[in-house]
C-alpha positions as CSV (number, residue, x, y, z in Angstrom):
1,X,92.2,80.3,103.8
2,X,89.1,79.6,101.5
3,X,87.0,82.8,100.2
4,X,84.3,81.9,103.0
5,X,86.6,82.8,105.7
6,X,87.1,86.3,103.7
7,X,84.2,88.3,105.1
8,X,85.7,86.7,108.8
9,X,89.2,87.6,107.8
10,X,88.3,91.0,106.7
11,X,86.4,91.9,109.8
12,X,89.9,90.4,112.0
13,X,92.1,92.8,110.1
14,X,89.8,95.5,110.2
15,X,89.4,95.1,114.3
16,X,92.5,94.6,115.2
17,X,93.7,97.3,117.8
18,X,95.4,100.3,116.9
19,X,98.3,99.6,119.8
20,X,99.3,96.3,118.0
21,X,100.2,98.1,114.9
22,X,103.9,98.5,114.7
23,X,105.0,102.0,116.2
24,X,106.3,103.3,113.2
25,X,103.1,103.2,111.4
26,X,101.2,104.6,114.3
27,X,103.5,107.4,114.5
28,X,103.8,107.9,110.5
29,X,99.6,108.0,110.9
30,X,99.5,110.7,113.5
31,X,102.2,112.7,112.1
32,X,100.6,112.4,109.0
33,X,97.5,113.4,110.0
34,X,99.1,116.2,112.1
35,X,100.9,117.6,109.5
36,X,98.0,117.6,106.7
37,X,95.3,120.0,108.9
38,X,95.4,123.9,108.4
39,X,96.8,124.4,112.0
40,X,100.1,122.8,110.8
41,X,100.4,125.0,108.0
42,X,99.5,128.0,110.2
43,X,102.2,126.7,112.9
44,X,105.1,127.0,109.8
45,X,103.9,130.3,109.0
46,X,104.1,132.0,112.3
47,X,107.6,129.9,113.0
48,X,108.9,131.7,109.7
49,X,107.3,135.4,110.5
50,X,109.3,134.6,113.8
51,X,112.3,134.0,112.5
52,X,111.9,137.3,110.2
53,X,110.8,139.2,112.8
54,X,114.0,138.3,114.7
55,X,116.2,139.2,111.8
56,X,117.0,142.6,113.1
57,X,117.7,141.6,116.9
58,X,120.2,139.2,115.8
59,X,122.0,141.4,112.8
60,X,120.7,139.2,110.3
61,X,124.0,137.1,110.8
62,X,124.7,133.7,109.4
63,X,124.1,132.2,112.9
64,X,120.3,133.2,112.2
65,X,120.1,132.5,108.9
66,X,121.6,129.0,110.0
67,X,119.3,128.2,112.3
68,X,116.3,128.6,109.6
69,X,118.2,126.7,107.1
70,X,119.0,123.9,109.1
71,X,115.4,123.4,111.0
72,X,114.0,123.2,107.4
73,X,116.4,120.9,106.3
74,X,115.7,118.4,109.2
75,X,112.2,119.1,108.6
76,X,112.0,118.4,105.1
77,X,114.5,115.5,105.2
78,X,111.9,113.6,107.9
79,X,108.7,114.3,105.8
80,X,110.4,113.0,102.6
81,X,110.5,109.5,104.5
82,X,106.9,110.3,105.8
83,X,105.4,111.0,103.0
84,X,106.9,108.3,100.9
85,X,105.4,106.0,104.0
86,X,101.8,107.6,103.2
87,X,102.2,107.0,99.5
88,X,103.2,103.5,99.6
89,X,100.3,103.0,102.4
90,X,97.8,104.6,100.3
91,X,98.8,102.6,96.9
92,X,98.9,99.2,98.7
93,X,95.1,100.2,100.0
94,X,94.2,101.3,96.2
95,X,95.1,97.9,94.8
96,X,93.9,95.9,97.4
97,X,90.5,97.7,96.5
98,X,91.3,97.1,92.9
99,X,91.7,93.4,92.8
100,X,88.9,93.1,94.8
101,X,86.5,94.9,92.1
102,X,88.1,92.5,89.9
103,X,87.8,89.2,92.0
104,X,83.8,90.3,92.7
105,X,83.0,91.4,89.2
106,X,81.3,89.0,87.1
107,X,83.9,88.5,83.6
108,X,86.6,90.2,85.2
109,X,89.9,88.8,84.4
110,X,91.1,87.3,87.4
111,X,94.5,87.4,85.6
112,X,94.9,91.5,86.6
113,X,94.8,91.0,90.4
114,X,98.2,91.9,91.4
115,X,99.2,92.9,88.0
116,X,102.0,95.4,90.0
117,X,103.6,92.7,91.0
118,X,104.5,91.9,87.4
119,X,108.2,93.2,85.7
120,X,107.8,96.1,82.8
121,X,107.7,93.7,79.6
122,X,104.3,92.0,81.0
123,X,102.9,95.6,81.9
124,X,103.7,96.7,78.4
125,X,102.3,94.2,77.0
126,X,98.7,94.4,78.8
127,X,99.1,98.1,78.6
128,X,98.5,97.6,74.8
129,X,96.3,95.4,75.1
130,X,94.2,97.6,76.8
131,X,94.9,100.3,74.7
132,X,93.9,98.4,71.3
133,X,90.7,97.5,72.9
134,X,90.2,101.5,73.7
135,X,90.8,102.1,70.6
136,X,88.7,99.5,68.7
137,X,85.8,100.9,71.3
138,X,86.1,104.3,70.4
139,X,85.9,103.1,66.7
140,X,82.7,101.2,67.6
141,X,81.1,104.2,69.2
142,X,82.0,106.5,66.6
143,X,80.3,104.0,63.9
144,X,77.1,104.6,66.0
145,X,77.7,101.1,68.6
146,X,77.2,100.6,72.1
147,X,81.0,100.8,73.7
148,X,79.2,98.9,77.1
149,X,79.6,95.1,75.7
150,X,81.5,93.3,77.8
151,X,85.0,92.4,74.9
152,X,86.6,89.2,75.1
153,X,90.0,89.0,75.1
154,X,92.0,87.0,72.2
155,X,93.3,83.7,73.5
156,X,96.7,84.3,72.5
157,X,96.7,87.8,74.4
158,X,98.8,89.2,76.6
């Protein structure tokens, strides 16, 4: 697909009907968005006053105290997987929007779109990079320079 099919593309993906999404990700969404208002926190708290409140009627044995532990378990066990879901979601939608500040800015090194996908001895390597140029910036704009110049970067780096 050539860039002048991107605007078309985007517009495609962005219309595509929520029922053709996979179920899982429609269900991680709602869930998601379920569990993130106040009412979902209020919900918890009234289930947990609840159980306290029942303490007393039920001899505070382990069969009660069971019941709390294990609901919480299975709750917690499901929203580790749900959350992790949301997380990778949101980070996929963060670099997407990344490289494409990079593709549409003018000097951009078209070299850091999908620099995640690259093993831990590249990162490291334009991690310093990066961080030489910070520094050699900050030493510019303590001297009394403009930091805002675009800076090339060596041939021979990263």
């Amino acid at each position: 697909m050539g860039w002048t099919n991107l605007s078309t593309f985007r517009y495609n993906i962005a219309m595509e009907p929520t029922s053709k999404r996979p179920f899982f990700l429609r269900l991680a969404q709602a869930t998601s968005d379920a569990a993130g208002r106040p009412a979902a926190f209020l919900v918890a708290v009234l289930i947990v006053v609840a159980w306290l409140v029942s303490g007393p009627f039920f001899g505070f044995s382990d069969t009660w105290q069971l019941v709390i532990n294990t609901g919480t378990t299975i709750v917690t066990f499901l929203m580790v997987f749900l959350i992790q879901n949301t997380q990778n979601r949101d980070a996929k939608a963060v670099q997407i929007k990344l490289d494409e500040l990079i593709r549409a800015t003018r000097g951009a090194h078209n070299a850091l779109l999908d620099l995640e996908e690259l093993d831990e001895i590249a990162l490291e390597r334009f991690r310093k990079l990066y961080e030489r140029l910070a520094a050699e910036s900050r030493e510019r704009l303590m001297s009394g320079e403009p930091d805002t110049e675009p800076i090339e970067l060596p041939e021979d780096e990263p």
